[in-house]
C-alpha positions as CSV (number, residue, x, y, z in Angstrom):
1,X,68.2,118.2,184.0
2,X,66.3,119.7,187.0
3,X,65.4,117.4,189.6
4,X,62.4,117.2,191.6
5,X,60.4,119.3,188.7
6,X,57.1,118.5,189.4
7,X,56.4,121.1,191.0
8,X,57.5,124.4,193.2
9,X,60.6,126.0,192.0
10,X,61.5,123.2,190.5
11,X,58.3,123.1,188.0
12,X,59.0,127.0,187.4
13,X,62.7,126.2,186.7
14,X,62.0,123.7,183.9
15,X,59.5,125.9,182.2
16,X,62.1,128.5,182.2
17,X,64.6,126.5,180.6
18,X,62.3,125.6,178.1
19,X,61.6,128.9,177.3
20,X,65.4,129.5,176.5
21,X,65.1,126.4,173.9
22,X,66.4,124.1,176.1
23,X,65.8,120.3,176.5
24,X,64.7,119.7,179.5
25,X,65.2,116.9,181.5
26,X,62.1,116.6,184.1
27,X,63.0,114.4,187.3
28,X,60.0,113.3,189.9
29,X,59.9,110.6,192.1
30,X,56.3,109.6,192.8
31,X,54.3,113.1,191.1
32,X,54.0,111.1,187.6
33,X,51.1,112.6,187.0
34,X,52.4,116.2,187.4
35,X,55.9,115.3,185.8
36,X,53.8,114.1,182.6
37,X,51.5,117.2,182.7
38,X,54.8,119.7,183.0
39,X,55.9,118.0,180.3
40,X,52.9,118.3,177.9
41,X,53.3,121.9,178.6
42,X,56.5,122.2,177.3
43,X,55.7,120.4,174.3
44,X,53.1,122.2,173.7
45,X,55.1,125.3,173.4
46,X,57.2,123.2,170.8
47,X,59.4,122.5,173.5
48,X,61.1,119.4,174.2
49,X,61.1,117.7,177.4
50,X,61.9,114.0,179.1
51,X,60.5,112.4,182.0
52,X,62.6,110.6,184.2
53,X,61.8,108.7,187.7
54,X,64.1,107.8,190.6
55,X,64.3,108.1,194.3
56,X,67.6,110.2,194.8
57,X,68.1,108.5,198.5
58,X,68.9,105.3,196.4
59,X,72.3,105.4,195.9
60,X,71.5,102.6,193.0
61,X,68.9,104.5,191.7
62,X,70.9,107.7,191.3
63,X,73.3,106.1,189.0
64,X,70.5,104.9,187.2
65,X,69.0,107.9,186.3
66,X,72.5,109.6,185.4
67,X,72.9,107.1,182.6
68,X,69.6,106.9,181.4
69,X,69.4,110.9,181.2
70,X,72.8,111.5,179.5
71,X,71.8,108.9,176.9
72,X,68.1,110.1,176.5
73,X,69.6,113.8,176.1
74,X,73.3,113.0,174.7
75,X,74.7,115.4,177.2
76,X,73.8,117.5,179.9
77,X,75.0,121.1,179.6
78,X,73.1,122.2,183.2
79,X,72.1,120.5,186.5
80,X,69.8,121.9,188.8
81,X,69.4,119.8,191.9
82,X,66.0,120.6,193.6
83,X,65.0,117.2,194.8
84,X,64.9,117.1,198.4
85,X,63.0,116.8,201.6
86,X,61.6,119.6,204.1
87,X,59.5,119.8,207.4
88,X,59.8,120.8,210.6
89,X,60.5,118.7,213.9
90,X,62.0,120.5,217.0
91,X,65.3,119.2,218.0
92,X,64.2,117.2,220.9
93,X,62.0,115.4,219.3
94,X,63.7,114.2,216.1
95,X,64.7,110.5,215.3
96,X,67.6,108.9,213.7
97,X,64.9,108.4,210.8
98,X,64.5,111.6,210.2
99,X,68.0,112.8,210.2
100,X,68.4,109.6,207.9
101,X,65.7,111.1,205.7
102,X,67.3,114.5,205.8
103,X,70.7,113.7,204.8
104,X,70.1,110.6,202.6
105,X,68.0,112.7,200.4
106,X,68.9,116.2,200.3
107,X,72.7,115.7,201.1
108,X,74.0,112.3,200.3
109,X,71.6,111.8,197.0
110,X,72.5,115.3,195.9
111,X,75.8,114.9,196.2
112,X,76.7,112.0,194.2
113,X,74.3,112.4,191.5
114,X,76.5,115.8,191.1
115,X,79.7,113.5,191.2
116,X,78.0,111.2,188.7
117,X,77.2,114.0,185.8
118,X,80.1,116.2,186.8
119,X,82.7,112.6,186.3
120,X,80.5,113.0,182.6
121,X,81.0,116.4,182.0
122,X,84.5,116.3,182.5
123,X,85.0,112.7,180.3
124,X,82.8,114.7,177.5
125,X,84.7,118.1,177.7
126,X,80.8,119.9,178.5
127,X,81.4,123.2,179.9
128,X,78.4,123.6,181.6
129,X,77.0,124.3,185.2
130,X,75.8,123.3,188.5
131,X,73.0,124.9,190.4
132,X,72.0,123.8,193.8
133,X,68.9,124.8,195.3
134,X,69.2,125.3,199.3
135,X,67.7,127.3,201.6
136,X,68.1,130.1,204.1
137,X,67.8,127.6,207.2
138,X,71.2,126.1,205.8
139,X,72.2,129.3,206.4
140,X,70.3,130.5,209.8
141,X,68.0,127.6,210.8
142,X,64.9,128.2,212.4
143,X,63.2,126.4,215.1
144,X,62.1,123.1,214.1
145,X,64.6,122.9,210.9
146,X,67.9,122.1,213.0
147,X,67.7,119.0,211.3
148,X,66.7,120.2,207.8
149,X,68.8,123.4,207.5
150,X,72.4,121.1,208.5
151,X,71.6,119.0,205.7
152,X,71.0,122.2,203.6
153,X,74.1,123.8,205.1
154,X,75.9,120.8,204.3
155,X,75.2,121.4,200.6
156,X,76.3,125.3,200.6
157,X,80.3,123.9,202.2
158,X,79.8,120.7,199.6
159,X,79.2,122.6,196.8
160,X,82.3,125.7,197.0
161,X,84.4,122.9,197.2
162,X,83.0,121.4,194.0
163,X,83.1,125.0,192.3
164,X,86.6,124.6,193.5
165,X,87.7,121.3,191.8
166,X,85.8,121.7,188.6
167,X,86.6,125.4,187.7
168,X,89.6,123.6,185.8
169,X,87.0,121.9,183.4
170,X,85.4,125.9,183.4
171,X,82.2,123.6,185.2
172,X,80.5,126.7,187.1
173,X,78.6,125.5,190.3
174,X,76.5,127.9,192.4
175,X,73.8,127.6,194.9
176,X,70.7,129.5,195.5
177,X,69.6,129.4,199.1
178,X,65.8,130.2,199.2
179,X,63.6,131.6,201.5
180,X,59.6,131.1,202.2
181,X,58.5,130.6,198.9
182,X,54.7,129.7,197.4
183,X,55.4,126.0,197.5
184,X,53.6,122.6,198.3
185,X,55.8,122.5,201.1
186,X,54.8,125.9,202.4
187,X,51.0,125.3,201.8
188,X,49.9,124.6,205.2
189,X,51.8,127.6,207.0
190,X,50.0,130.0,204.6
191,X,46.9,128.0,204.9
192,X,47.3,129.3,208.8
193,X,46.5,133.4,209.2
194,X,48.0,133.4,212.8
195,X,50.9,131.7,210.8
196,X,51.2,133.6,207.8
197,X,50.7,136.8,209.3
198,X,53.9,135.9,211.7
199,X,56.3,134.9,208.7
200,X,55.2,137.7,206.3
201,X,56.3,140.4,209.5
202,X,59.6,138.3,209.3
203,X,60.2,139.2,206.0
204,X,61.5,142.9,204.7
205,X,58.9,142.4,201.8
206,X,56.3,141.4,203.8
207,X,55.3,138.4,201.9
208,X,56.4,134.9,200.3
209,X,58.2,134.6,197.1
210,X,56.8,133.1,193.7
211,X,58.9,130.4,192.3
212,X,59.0,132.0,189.7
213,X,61.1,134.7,191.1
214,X,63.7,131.8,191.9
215,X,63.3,130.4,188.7
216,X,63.8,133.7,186.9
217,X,67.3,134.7,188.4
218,X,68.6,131.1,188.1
219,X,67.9,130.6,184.2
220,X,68.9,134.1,183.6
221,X,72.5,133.6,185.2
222,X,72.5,130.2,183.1
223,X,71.8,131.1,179.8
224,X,73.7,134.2,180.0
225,X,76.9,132.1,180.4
226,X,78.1,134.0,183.6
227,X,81.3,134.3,185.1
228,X,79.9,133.3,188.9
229,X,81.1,130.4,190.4
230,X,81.1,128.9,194.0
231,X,78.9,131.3,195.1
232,X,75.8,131.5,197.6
233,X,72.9,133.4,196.0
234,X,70.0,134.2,198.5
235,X,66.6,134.9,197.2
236,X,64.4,135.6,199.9
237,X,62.8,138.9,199.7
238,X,65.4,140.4,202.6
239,X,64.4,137.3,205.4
240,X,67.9,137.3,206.2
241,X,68.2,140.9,206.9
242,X,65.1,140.7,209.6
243,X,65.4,138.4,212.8
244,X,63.0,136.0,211.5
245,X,59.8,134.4,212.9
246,X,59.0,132.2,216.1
247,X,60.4,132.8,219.4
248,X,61.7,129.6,221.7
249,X,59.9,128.4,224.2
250,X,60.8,126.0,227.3
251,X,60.0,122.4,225.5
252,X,57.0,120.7,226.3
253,X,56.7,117.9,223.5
254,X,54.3,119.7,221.5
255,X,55.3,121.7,218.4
């Protein structure tokens, strides 16, 4: 089951999968369109592939999908959570709504729709794993991500502890903390020269990642039934090795 796999690196993951010979479970929220496209893909390549919908900050919703997936698919050997939310507001200008929106979707949604299919994996006896995708401003936010990256970095802590508790049920649970990557959610920063030109100097290879890339390393640790667990994977073309992009400035209510 990958969630959010409309599109991005969570589009790239699912095809991946598929090409292992994996069913693939295809969550989107409101890209039907997309979702359904994705999965005629798959199924094109003989591949088989189910479409399920749900808004992951709906607690309700979550539990939903869980059951409805497990008894669509019969099991679920491998979660990736990708759903989530991303943009930037600087610190002095961000609401309760958008921490809200921050931590309702990309912490609290994630993290009991983990709890859900893990409490399943254990009942079923599937040894299996859990990938989490989260991002380098969990682990150095940038300006205008304060808000963004804690919710990330609240997903690198959560999950070690989860790799913790479920290494028992041999349940391996990783993350993958990703950097500037050809997204949607990247679109209008590359769309910029000024802007593009100021993130690719940020990065020791000069450039964004493909989600592909992403995808790549995460289904290849999957299917090759590796040892690694609790562990913090960063894919992001040496970022984190440069001191990054954007200098602060005195605040003057405009981004």
């Amino acid at each position: 089951m990958v969630t959010g796999a409309s599109r991005g690196i969570g589009r790239a993951i699912a095809l991946h999968l598929a090409e292992e010979g994996c069913e693939v479970g295809i969550h989107y929220l409101n890209q039907k369109e997309e979702a359904e496209e994705l999965a005629e893909l798959i199924r094109s390549k003989n591949g088989v592939a189910c479409l399920f919908q749900a808004d992951i900050s709906d607690l309700n919703q979550v539990q939903n999908l869980v059951g409805e997936c497990w008894e669509t698919m019969n099991s679920i050997d491998f979660l990736i959570n990708n759903a989530g939310v991303s943009y930037k507001k600087l610190f002095l200008d961000t609401t309760e709504e958008d921490v809200d929106l921050f931590m309702n979707t990309n912490y609290k949604g994630t993290f009991f729709l983990t709890q859900a299919i893990a409490k399943k994996m254990v009942k079923h006896d599937v040894q299996g794993a859990i990938y989490t995708i989260t991002s380098v401003n969990g682990i150095r936010p940038g300006i205008g991500q304060s808000a963004y990256g804690a919710s990330k970095s609240a997903l690198e802590t959560l999950m070690k502890g989860v790799a913790l508790e479920l290494a028992p049920h041999n349940i391996k649970v990783n993350t993958i903390a990703a950097g500037a990557i050809e997204t949607d959610m990247t679109k209008e920063a590359r769309e910029n020269p000024s802007t593009l030109k100021e993130i690719n100097e940020g990065i020791a290879m000069g450039r964004f990642g493909l989600a592909d890339e992403v995808a790549s390393v995460l289904v290849n640790l999957l299917v090759s039934g590796s040892y690694l667990t609790g562990e913090s994977i960063t894919i992001d073309g040496g970022l984190l090795l440069m001191r990054g992009y954007g200098k602060p400035k005195p605040y003057s209510g405009k981004e």
